[in-house]
Rosetta silent file (secondary structure, phi, psi, omega in degrees, C-alpha in Angstrom):
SEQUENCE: XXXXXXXXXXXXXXXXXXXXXXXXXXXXXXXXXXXXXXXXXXXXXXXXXXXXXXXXXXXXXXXXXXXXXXXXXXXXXXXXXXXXXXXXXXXXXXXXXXXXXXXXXXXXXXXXXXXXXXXXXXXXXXXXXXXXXXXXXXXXXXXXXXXXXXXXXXXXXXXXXXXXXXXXXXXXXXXXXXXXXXXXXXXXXXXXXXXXXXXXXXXXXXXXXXXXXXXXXXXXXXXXXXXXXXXXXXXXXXXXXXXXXXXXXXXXXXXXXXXXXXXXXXXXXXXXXXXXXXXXXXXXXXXXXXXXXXXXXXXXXXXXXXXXXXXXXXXXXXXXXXXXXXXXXXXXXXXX
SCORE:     score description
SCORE:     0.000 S_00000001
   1 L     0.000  149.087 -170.295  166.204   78.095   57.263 S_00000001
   2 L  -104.630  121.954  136.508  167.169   79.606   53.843 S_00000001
   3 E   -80.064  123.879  178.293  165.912   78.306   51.055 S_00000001
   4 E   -69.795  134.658 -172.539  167.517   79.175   47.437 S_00000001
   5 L   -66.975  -67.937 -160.121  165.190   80.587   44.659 S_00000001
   6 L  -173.738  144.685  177.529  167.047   79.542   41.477 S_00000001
   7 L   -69.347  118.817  162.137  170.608   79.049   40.272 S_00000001
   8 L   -55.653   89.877  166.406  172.585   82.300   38.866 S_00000001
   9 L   -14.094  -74.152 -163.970  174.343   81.108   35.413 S_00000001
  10 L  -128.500   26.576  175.870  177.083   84.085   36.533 S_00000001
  11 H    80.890 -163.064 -165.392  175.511   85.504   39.000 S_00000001
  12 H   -65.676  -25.279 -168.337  174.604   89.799   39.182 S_00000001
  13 H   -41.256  -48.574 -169.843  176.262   89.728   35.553 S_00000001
  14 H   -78.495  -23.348 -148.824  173.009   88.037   34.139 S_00000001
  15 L  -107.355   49.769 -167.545  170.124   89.425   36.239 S_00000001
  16 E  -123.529  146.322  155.075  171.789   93.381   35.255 S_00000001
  17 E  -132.421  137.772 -173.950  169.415   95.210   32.983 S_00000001
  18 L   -81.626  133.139 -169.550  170.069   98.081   31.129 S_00000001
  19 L   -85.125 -155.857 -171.721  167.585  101.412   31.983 S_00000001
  20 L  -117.530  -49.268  173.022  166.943  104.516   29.881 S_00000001
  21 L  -102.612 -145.744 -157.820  167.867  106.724   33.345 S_00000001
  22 L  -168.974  129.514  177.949  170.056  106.925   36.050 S_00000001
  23 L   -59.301  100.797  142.559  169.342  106.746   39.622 S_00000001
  24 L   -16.982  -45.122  179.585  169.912  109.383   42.062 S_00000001
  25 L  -140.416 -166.023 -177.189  170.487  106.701   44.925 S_00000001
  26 L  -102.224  106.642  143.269  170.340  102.981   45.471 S_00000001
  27 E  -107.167  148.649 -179.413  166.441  102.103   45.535 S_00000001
  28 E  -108.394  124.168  170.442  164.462   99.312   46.518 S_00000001
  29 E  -107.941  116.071  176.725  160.957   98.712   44.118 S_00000001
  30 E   -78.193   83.504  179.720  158.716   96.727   46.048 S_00000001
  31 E  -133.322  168.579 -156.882  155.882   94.756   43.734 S_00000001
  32 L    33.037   49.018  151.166  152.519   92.771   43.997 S_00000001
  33 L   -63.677 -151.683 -175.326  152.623   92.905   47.591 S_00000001
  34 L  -113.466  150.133  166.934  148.849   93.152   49.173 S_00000001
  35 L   -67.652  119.224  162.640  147.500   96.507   49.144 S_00000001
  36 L    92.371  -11.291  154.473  148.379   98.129   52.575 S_00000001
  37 L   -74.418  128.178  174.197  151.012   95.611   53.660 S_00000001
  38 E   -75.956  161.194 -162.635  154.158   96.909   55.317 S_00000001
  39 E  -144.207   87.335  165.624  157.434   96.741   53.436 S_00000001
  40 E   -79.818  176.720  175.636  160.470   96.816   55.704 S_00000001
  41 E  -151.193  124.728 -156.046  164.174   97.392   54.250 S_00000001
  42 E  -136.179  125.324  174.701  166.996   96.007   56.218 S_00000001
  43 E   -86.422  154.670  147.841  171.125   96.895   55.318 S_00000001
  44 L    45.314 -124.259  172.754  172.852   94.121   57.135 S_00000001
  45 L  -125.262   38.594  175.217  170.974   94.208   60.276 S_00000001
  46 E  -128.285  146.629  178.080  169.807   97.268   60.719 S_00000001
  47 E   -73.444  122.078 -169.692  165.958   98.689   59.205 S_00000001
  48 E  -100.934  -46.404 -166.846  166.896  101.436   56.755 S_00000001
  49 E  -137.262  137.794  163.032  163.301  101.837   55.296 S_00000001
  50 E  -125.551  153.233 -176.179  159.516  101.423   55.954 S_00000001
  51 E  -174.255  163.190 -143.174  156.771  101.945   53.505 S_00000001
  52 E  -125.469  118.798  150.444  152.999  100.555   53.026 S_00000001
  53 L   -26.512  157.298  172.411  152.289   98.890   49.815 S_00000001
  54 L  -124.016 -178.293 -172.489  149.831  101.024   47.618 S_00000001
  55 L   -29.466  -46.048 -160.396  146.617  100.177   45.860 S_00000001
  56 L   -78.028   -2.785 -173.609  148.426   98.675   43.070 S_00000001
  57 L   113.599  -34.939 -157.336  151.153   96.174   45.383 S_00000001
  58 L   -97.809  142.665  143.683  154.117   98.511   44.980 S_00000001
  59 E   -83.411  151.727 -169.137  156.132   99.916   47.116 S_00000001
  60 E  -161.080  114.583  147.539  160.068  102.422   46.392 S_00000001
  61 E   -97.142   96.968 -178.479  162.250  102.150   49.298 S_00000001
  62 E   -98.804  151.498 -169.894  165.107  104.045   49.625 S_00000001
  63 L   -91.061   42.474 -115.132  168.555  102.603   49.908 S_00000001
  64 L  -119.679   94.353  170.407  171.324  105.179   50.912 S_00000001
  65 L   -55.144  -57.828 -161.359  174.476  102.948   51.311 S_00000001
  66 L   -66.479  -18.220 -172.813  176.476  106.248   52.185 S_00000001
  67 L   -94.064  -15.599  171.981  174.430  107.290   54.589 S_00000001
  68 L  -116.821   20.188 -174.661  173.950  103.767   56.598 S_00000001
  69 L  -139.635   40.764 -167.829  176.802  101.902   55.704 S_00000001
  70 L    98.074  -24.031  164.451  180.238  103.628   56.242 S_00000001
  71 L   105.777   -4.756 -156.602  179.948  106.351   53.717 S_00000001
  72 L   -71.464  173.984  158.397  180.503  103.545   51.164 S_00000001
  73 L  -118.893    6.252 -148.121  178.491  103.514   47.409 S_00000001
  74 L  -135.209  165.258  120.118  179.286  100.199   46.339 S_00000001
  75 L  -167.588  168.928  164.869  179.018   96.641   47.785 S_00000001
  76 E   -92.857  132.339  174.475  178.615   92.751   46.776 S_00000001
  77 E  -149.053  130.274  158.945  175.472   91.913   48.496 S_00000001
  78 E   -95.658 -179.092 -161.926  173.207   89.133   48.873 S_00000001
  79 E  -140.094  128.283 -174.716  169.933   89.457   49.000 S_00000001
  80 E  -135.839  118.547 -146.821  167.033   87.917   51.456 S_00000001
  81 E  -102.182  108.433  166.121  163.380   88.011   51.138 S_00000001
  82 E   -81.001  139.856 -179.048  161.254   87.514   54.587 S_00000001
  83 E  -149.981  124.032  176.674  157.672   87.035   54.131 S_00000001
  84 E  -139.780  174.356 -161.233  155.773   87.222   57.540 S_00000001
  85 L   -67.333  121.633  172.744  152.070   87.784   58.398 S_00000001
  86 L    73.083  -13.691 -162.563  151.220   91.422   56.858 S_00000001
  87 E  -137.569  143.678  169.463  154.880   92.280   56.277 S_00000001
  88 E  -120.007  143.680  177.249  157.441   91.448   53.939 S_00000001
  89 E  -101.230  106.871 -162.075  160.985   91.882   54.783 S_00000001
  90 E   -99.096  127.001 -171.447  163.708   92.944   51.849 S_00000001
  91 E  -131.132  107.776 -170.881  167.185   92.302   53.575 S_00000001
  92 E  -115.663  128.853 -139.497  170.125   93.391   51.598 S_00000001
  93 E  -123.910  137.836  164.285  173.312   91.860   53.620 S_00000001
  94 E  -100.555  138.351 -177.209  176.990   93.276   52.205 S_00000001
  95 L   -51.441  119.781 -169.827  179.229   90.193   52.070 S_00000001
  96 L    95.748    6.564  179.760  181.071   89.679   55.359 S_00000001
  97 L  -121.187  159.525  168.211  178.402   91.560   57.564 S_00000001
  98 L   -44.185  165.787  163.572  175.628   90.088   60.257 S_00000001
  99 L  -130.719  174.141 -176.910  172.770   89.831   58.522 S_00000001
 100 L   -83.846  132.035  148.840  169.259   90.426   60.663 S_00000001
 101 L   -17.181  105.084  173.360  167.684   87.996   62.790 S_00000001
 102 L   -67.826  159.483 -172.053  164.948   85.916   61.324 S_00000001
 103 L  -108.747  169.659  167.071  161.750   86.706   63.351 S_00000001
 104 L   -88.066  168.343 -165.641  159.282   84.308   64.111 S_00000001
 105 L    59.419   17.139  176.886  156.859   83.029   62.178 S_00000001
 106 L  -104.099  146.870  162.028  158.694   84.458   58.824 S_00000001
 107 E  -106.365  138.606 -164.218  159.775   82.497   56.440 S_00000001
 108 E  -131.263  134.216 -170.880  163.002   83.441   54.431 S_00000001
 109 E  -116.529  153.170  166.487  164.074   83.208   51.021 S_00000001
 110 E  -104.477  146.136 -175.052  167.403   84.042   49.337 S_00000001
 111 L   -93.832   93.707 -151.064  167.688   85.711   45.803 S_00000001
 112 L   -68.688  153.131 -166.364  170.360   83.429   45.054 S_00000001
 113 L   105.483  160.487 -122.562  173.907   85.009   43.653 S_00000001
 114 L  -151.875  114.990  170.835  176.313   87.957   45.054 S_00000001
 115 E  -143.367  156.055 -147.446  175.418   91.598   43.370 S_00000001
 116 E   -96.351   85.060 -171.379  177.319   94.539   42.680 S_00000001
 117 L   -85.732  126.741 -179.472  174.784   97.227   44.269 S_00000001
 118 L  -147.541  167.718  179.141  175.998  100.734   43.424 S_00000001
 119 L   -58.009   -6.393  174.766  174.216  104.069   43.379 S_00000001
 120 L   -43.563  -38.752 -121.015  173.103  103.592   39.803 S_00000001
 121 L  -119.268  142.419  154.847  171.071  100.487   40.616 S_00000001
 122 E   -94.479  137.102  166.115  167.308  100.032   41.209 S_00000001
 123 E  -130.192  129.708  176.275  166.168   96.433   42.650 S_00000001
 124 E   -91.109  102.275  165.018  163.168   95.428   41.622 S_00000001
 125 E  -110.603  169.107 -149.959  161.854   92.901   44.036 S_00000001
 126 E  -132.177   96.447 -158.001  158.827   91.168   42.873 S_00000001
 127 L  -102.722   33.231 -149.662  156.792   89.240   46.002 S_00000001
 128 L  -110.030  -19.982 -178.965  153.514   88.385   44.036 S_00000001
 129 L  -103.123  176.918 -160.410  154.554   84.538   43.321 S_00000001
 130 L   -77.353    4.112  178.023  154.681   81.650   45.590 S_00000001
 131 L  -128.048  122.030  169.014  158.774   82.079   45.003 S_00000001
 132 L   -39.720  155.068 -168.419  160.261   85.966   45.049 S_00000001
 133 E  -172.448  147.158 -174.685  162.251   86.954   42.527 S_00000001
 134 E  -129.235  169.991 -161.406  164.663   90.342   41.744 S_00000001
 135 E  -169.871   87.065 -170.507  165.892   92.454   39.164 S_00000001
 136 E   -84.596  126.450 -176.177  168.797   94.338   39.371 S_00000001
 137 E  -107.293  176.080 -171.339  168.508   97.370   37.417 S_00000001
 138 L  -110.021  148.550  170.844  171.113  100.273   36.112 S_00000001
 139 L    97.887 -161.417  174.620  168.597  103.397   35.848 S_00000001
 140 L   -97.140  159.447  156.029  165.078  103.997   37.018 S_00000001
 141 L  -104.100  147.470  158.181  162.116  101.421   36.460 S_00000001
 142 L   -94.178  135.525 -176.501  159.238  102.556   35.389 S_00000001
 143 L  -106.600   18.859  168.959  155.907  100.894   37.022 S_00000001
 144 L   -56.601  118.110 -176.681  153.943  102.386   33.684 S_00000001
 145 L   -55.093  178.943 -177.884  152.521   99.215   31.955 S_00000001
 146 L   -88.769  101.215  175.400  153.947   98.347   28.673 S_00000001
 147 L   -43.710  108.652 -177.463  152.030   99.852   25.892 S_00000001
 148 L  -125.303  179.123 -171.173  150.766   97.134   23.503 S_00000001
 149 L  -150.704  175.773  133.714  148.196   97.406   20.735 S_00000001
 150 L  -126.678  149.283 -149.494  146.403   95.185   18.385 S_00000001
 151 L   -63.870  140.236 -176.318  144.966   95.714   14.254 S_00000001
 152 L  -118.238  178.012  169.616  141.574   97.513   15.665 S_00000001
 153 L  -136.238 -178.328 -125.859  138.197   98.093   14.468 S_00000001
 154 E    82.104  168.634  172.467  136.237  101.021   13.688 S_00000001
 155 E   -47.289  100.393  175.428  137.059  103.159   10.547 S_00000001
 156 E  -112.259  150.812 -159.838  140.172  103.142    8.658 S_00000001
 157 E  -122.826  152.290 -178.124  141.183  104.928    6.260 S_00000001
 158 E  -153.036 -168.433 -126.251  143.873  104.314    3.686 S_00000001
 159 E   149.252  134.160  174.116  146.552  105.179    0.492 S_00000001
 160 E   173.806  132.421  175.903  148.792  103.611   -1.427 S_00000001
 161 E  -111.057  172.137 -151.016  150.452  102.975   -4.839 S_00000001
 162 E   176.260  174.529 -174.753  151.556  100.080   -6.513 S_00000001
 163 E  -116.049  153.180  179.954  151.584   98.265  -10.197 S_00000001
 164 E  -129.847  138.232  178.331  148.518   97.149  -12.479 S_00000001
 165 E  -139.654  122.192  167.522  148.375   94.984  -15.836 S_00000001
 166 E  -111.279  153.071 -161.319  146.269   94.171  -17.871 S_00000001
 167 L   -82.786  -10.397 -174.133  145.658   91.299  -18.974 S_00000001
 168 L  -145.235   -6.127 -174.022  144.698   91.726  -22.700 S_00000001
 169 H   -56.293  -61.568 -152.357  144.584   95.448  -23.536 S_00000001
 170 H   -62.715  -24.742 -158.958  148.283   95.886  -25.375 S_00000001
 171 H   -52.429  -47.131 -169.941  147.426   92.193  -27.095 S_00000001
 172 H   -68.872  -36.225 -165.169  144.259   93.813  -28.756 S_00000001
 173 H   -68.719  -63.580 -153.749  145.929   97.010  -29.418 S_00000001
 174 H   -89.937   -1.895 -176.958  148.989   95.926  -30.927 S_00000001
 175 L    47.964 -114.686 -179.378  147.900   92.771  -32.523 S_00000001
 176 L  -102.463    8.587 -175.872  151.424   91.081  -34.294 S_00000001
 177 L   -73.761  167.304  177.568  153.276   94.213  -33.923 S_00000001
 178 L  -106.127  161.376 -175.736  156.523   93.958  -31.821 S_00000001
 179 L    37.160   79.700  165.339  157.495   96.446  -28.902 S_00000001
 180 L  -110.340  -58.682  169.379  154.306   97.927  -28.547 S_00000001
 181 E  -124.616  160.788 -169.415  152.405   98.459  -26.211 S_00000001
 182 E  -111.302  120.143  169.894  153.565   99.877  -22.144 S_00000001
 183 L  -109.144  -31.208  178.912  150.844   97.582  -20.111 S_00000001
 184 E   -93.104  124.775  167.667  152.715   97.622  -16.415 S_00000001
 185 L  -139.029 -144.787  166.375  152.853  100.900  -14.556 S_00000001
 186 L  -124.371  160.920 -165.774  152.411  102.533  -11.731 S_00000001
 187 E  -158.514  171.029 -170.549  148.739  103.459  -10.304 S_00000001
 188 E  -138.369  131.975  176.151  147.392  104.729   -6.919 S_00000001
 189 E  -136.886  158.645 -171.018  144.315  103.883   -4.588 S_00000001
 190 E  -134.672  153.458 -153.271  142.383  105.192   -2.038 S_00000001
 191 E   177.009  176.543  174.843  139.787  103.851    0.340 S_00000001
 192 E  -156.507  127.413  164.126  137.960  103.301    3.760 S_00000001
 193 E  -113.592  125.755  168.896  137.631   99.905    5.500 S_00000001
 194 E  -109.560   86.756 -169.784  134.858   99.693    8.186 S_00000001
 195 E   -63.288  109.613  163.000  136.082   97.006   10.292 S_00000001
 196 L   -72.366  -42.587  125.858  132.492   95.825   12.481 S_00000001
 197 E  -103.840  159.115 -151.076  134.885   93.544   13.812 S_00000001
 198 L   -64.300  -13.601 -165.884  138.467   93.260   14.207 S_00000001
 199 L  -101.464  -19.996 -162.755  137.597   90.001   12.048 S_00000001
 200 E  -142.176  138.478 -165.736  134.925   91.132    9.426 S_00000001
 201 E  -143.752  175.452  170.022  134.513   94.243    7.574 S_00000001
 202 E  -137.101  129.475 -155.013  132.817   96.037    4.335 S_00000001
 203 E  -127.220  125.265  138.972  135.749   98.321    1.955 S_00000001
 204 E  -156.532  150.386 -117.603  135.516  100.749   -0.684 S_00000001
 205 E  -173.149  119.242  167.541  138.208  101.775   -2.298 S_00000001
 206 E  -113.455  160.394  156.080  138.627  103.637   -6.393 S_00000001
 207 E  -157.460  141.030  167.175  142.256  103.079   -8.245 S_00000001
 208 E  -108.891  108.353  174.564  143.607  104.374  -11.178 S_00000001
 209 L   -57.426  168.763 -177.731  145.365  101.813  -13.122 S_00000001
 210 L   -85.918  101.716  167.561  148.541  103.111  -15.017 S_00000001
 211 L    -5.499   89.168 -162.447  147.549  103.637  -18.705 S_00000001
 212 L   -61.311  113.964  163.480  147.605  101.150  -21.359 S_00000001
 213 E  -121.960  140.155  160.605  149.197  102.265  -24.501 S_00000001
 214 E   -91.555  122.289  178.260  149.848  100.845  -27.901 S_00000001
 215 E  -152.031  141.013 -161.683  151.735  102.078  -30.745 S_00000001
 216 E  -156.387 -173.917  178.590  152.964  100.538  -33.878 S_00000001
 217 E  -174.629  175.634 -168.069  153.533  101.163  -37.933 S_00000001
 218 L  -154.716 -177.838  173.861  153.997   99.721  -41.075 S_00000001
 219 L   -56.323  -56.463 -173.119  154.865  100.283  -44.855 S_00000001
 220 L  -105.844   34.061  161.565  151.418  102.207  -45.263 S_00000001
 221 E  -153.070  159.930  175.051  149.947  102.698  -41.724 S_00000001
 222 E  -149.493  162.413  173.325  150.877  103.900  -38.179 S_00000001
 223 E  -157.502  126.448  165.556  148.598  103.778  -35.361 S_00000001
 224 E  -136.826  143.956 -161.967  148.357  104.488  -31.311 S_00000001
 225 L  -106.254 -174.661 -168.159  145.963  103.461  -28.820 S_00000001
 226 E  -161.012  133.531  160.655  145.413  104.462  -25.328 S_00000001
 227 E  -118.183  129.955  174.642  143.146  102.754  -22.533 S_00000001
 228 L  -105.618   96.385 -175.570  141.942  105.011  -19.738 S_00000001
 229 L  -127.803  158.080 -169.835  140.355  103.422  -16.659 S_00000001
 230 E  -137.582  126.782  172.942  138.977  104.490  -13.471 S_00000001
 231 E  -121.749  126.451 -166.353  137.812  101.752  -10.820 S_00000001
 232 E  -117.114  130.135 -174.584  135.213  101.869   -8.162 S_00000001
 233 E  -131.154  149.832  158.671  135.012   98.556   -5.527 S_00000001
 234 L  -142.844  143.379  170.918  133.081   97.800   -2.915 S_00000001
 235 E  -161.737  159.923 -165.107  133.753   94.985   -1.064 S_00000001
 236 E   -93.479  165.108 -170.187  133.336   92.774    2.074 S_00000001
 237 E  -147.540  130.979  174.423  136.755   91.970    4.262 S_00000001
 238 E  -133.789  124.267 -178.832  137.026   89.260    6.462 S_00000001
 239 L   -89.317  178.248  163.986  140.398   89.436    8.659 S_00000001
 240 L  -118.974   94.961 -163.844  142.973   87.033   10.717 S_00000001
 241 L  -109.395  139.110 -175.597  143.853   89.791   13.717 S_00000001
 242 L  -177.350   91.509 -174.656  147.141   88.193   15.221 S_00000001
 243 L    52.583 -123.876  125.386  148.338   90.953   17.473 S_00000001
 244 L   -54.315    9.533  143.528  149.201   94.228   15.420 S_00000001
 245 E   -77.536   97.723  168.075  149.243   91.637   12.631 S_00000001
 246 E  -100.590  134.620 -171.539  145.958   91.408   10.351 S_00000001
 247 L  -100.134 -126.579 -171.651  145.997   89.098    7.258 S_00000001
 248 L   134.772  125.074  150.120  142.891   89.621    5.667 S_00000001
 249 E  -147.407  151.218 -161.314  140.671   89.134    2.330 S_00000001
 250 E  -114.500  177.682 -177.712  138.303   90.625    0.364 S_00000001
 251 E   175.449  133.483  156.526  135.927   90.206   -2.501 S_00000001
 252 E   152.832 -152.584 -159.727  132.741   91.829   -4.480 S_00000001
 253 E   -63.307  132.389  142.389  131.581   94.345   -7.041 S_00000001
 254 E  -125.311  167.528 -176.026  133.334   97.158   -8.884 S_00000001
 255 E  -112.611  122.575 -173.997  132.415   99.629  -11.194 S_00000001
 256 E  -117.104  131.962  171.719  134.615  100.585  -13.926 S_00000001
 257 E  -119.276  117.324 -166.713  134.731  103.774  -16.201 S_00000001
 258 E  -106.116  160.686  176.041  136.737  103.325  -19.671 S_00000001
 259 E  -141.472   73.864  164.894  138.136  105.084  -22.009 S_00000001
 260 E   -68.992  144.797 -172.237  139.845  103.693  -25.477 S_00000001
 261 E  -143.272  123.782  161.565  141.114  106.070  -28.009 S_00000001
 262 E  -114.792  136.462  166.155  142.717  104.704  -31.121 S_00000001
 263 E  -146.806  121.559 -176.512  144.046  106.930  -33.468 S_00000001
 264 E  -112.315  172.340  167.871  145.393  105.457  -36.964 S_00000001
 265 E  -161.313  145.808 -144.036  146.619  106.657  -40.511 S_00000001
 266 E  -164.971  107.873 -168.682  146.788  104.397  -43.285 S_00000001
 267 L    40.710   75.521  164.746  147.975  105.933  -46.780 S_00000001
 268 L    29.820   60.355  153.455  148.314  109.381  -45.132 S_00000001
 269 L  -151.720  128.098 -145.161  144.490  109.453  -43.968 S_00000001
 270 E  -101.363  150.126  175.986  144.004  109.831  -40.536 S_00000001
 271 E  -163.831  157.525 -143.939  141.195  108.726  -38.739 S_00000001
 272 E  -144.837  112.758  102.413  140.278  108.583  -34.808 S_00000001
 273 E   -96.775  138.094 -177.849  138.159  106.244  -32.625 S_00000001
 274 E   -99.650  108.370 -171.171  136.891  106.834  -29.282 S_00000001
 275 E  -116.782  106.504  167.869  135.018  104.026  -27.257 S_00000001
 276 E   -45.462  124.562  164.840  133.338  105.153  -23.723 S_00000001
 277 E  -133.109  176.342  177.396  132.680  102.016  -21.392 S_00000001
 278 L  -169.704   99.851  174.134  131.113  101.182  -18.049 S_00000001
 279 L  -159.476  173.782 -172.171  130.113   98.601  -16.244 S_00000001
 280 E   -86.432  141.578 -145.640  129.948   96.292  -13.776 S_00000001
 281 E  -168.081  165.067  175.910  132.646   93.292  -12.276 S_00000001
 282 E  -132.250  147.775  163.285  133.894   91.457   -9.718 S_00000001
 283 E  -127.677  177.566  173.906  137.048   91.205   -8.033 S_00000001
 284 L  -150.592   89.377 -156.525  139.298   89.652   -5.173 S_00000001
 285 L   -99.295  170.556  169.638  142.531   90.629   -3.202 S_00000001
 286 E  -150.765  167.680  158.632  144.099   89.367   -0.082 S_00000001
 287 E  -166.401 -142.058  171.418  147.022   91.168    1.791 S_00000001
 288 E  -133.257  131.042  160.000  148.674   92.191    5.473 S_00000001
 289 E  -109.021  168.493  156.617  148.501   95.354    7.297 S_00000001
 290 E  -160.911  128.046 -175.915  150.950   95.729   10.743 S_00000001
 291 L  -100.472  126.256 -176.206  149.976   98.292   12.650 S_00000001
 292 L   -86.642   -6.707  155.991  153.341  100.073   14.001 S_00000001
 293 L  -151.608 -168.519 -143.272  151.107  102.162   16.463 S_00000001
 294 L   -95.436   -1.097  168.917  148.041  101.963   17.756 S_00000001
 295 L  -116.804   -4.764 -167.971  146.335  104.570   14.840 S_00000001
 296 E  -140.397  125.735 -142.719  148.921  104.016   11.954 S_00000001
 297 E  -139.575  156.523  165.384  149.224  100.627   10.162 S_00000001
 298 E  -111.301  135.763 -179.041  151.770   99.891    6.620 S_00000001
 299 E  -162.761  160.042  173.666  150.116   97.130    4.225 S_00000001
 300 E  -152.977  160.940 -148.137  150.416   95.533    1.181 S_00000001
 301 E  -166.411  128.141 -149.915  147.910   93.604   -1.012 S_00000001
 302 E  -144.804  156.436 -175.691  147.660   91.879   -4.228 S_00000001
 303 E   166.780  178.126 -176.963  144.357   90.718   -6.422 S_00000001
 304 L  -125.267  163.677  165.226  142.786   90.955   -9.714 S_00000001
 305 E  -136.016  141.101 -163.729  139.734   92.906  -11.006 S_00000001
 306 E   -99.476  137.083  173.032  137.383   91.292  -13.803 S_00000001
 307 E  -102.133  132.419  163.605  136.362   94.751  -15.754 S_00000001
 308 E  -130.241  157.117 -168.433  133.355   94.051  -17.843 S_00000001
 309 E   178.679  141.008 -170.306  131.542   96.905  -19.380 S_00000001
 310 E   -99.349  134.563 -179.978  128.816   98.214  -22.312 S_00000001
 311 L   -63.151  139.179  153.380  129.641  101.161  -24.600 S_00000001
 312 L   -22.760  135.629  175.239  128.042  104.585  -23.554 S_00000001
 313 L    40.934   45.702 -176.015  125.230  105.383  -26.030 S_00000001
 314 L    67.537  173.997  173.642  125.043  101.932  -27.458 S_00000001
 315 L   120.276  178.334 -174.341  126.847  100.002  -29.991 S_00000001
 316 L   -96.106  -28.117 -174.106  128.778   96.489  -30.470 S_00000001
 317 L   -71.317  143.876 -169.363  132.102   97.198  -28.663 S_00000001
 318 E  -111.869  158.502  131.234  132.400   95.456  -25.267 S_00000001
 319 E  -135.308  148.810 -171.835  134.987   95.364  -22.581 S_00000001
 320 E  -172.386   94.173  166.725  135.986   92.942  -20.881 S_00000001
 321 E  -151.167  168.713 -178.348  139.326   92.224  -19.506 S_00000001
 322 E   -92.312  101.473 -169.775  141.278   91.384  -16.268 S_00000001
 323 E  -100.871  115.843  178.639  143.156   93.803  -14.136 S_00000001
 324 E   -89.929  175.932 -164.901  146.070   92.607  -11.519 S_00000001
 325 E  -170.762  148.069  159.421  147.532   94.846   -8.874 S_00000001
 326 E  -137.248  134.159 -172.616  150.196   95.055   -6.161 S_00000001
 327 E  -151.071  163.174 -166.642  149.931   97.779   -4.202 S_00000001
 328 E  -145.496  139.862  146.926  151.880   98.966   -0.884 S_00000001
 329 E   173.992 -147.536 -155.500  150.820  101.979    1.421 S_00000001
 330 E  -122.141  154.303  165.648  149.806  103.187    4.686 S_00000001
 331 E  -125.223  157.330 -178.004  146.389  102.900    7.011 S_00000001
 332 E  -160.707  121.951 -167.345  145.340  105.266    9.470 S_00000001
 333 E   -85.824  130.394 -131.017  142.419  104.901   11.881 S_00000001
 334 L  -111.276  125.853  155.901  139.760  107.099   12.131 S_00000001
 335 L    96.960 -165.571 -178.414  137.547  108.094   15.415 S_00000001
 336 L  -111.635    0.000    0.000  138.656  106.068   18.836 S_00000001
């Protein structure tokens, strides 16, 4: 007795997939049989092909309409699945021919719908659930799994540029003058994240903000300032891995090295200070990477850094201001 698998919308139209090659002949791909199970292949009602499952389930049966059927390349065919003790039976019937004898003790299913089998076409039949199921393809199949990946762990290494502001340098520089100081620029970092796990990690990372400068005048003065900074982080990373998606944030110490230079003149006498700084801060970022293969990831990442810092060889000047960043670039993973 035939039972039907599942209702065809439209029939071979839907179940058609397109390959990447092109068939020499009409094949049959046999998969997740039992390792070691025969795999017969029956035109109408005559056995075209035999072939033994391999380790892996699969079986490739070939179908050579011209050579069993009339010389023909084409037909509408149904399709009928046998499943008997040790053997499964793939029975491809052209519309208006005998079909084969059920045997006993087989049970038989139909792949339900009428398909356009030409020499193009691979059929993928697939006997590993309790209902059979097919897949007519135009090209070869490949039985290579599908390469997937997920954000990994181990050593990564990374680059990228992006804009920094500060939060108070042009204010102090420029006081009430107008159009003064350039505070947003562009700046570049560099870095290594050692993910211990795909979830938790320890980062360090320098950037060079974009240069603050100030410059301004008056009846009897002119003046222009300059902030130079160099920033060293270390920090801990704890991720959200969601496929070749990681979201991810960080947090802890940096080290900052400063450099202000003022240089004013005031009734045409010029005069120049330079204030060294350094110290120690904290910051915090969050971001995304998505890794687009399984060693090379794109990310972007946004945060602030608090710089605080003591002049070089003493003195009263401080620093202490707040640097944001957006930054975009590439990761690339180091080692296996």
């Amino acid at each position: 007795m035939t039972k039907p698998l599942r209702l065809l919308v439209a029939g071979a139209a839907l179940n058609v997939t397109i390959g990447a090659g092109v068939a020499a002949a009409q094949t049959v791909l046999v998969r997740h049989a039992k390792p070691g199970e025969t795999i017969e292949l029956m035109l109408n009602a005559t056995k075209v092909a035999t072939a033994a499952a391999d380790a892996a389930g699969d079986a490739t049966l070939p179908l050579d309409l011209r050579g069993n059927n009339a010389g023909k390349t084409e037909i509408d065919a149904n399709i009928f699945i046998d499943a008997c003790d040790k053997l499964h039976r793939i029975i491809v019937v052209e519309r208006g021919q005998p079909i084969a004898a059920q045997q006993p003790g087989c049970e038989r299913r139909e792949i339900s719908g009428l398909y356009w089998v030409r020499r193009v076409n691979t059929l993928v039949v697939d006997v590993g659930g309790p209902n059979p199921t097919m897949r007519l393809i135009k090209g070869e199949f490949g039985l290579e799994p599908e390469q997937t990946w997920g954000a990994p762990g181990g050593l990564v290494v990374f680059g990228g540029g992006g804009l920094t502001e500060f939060r108070d340098a042009a204010l102090i520089f420029c006081g009430t003058a107008t159009s003064c100081g350039k505070n947003t620029g562009f700046a570049y970092t560099a870095g290594a994240t050692l993910w211990l796990k795909r979830y938790l990690g320890v980062e360090g990372s320098y950037m060079k903000p974009r240069k603050t400068t100030g410059s301004g005048s008056g009846d009897t003065y002119t003046f222009d300032s300059e902030l130079d900074v160099d920033v060293i982080t270390v920090a801990g990373a704890l991720g959200v891995p969601i496929g070749p998606v990681r979201l991810y944030g960080k947090g802890g110490p940096n080290y900052h090295f400063g450099k202000s230079t003022t240089k004013e003149t005031i009734n045409n006498l010029s005069q120049t200070f330079e204030v060294k700084t350094r110290g120690w801060g904290w910051g915090f970022g969050a971001g995304a990477e998505v890794w687009v293969a399984p060693a090379f990831a794109l990310y972007a990442d946004a945060g602030f850094a608090w710089l605080k810092g003591n002049p070089e060889g003493g003195g009263e000047a401080k620093f202490d201001d707040r640097l944001r960043f957006l930054m975009f670039g590439a990761r690339v993973r180091r080692g296996r």
